[in-house]
Residue, then its C-alpha position, 0 to 999 in steps of 0.5 A: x230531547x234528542x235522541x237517535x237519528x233524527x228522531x226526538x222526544x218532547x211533552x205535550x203537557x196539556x194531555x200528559x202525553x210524550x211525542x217521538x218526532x222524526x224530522x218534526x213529524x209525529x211518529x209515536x204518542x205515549x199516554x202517560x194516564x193509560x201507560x200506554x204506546x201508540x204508533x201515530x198513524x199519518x206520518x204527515x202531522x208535523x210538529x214544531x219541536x222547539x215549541x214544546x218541552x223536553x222529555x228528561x231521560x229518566x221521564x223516557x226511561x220509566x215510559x219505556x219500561x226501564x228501556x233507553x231507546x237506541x234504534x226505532x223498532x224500540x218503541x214498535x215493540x211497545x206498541x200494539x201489534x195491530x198498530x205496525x204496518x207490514x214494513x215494521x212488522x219485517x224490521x222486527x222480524x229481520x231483527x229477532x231472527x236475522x238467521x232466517x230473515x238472511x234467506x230471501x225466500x223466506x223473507x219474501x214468503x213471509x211479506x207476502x203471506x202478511x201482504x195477503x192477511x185480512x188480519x194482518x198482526x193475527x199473521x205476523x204474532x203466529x210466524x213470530x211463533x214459528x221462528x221462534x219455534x224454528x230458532x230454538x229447535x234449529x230447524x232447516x230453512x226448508x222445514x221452516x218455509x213448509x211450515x210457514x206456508x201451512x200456516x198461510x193456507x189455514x189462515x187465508x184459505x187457499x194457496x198464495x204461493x201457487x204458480x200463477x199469473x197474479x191479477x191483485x185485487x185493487x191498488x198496487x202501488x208498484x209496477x203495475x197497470x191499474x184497471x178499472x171503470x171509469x168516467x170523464x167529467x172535464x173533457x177540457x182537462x183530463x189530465x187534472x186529478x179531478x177530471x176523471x171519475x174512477x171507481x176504485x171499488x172494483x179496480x185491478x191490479x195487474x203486473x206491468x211485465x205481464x200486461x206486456x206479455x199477454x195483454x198487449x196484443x189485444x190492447x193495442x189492436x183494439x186501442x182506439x187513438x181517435x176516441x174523444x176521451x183519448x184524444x183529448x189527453x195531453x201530451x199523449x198518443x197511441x196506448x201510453x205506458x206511464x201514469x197516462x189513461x188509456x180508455x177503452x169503450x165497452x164495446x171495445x173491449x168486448x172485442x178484445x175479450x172475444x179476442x182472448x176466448x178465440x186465443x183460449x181455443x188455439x192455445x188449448x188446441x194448439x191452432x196458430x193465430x196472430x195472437x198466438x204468433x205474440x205471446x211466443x215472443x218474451x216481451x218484458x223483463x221480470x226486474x221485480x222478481x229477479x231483483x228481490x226475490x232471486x237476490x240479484x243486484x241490478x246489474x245481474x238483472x239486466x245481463x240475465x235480461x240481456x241474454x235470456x231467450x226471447x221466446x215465452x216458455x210459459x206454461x199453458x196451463x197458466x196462460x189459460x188460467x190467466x185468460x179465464x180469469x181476466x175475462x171473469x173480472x172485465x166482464x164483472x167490471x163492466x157489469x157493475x161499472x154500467x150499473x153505477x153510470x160508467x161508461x169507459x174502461x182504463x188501463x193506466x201503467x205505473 
């Protein structure tokens, strides 16, 4: 049975079970036996829809609790929290409390305190709890992102909303530059996905606008073009920005690492070096933040681009606390990446 968009309902007689297909992939299973939802967790099964019976309406209705579906979020809501992921967890925010979600800052408070949960639904159940606290007693939007952040700390353990230069722990898909020890296993093809062995259990995240601001000056004075594992790259040369490795040696980057504790000194003690010259310069452009966070639209975002400073005003204290940490994490890297019989370290852009 067709039902909204290009979602449709069909029976799996065999099981007693009705499919909710979209485009002909599986989206959502009820169980007939058990009475209950489920959301279908690889979007990539797709189905033969005509091969399989309709659902009557009536079927659908009694499964949906006396509900026609009209939208998607309908049947997330009659699945276990635990089940969404954060993307359904915000439409149905977005579409209980449009009020408060209309606010970007408490939209992005809110996606990023659930990117962070170890336990994401616990998280998402309990600001539910707080907006729908808020929505009853009119609370400023103010009060409300007090209370989400309180929230936050005693869930997480600590300030995610603290001013910092972020350094993510593994794999962020956005733009962002992928650090992690890796190895070449096919020097004739290290561009094929098999050919580089990476150990993603240790991996790094870091922002690509911040990579340019503070990590380039060391990267590209230590980037070592005639390395065999950089030469061989395809259609690569020099340090590549996009979906390219660019490895760097153990000892290289040691170079680099003493590189920052020199320019640690300086910043704190105010002394001019050559890395200190660099990081004065805005280099750059903070899209993502701008874009979503602050609300503009792309062409804001590139006239604020256009005619922001071109001088870093960065607070030292937070390039400082960057630096430290960076270095505790190359140095782990390293240790741990030697151990398991890594022997390169690679910067990959998004």
């Amino acid at each position: 049975m067709k039902l909204f968009d290009t979602f449709e309902a069909i029976r799996f007689p065999e099981e007693d079970m009705i499919f909710i297909t979209r485009d002909g992939y599986l989206y959502y299973v009820y169980n007939n036996k058990h009475k209950r939802w489920g959301k279908y967790s690889n979007y990539n099964y797709s189905l033969t829809v005509s091969n399989y019976p309709d659902v009557s309406r009536n079927e659908l209705v009694i499964a949906m609790k006396g509900l026609f579906p009209q939208k998607e979020t309908d049947f997330m809501r009659m699945c276990n929290p635990s089940q969404l992921c954060i993307r359904d967890m915000m439409f149905l925010l977005e579409e209980d409390y449009p009020n408060y979600m209309e606010d970007y800052e408490i939209y992005y408070t809110i996606h990023h305190f659930l990117l962070k949960s170890s336990i994401c639904h616990v998280s998402y159940e309990k600001i539910q709890m707080l907006l729908s606290d808020a929505t009853a007693n009119r609370y400023e939007s103010n009060h409300l992102l007090t209370q989400i952040k309180e929230l936050s700390f005693s869930i997480i353990g600590r300030d995610i909303f603290k001013k910092e230069i972020g350094i993510v722990d593994g794999h962020d898909g956005s733009s962002y530059f992928w650090i992690m020890p890796v190895r070449v296993i096919d020097y004739e093809n290290i561009g094929g996905l098999d050919s580089v062995a990476e150990m993603e259990s240790i991996e790094i995240s870091i922002a690509d606008d911040d990579v340019d601001q503070y990590l380039t000056p060391f990267l590209y004075q230590h980037f070592d073009e005639e390395l065999e594992e950089n030469k061989k790259r395809k259609d690569a040369s020099g340090f590549e920005w996009y979906l390219e490795h660019n490895f760097f040696t153990f000892d290289s980057m040691k170079l680099i690492l003493k590189d920052i504790e020199n320019t640690i000194d300086a910043v704190i003690s105010g002394r001019e070096t050559e890395y200190t010259q660099m990081l004065k310069i805005k280099r750059g452009t903070e899209t993502y933040q701008l874009l979503y966070a602050k609300g503009l639209n792309e062409k804001e975002v590139t006239e604020y681009n256009d005619n922001r400073s071109i001088e870093n005003d960065t607070e030292v204290a937070l390039i400082v606390d960057f630096y430290q940490r960076f270095l505790y994490r190359m140095e782990y890297m390293m240790k741990v990446g030697k151990e398991n019989g890594y022997n390169l370290i690679s910067f990959m852009g998004p």
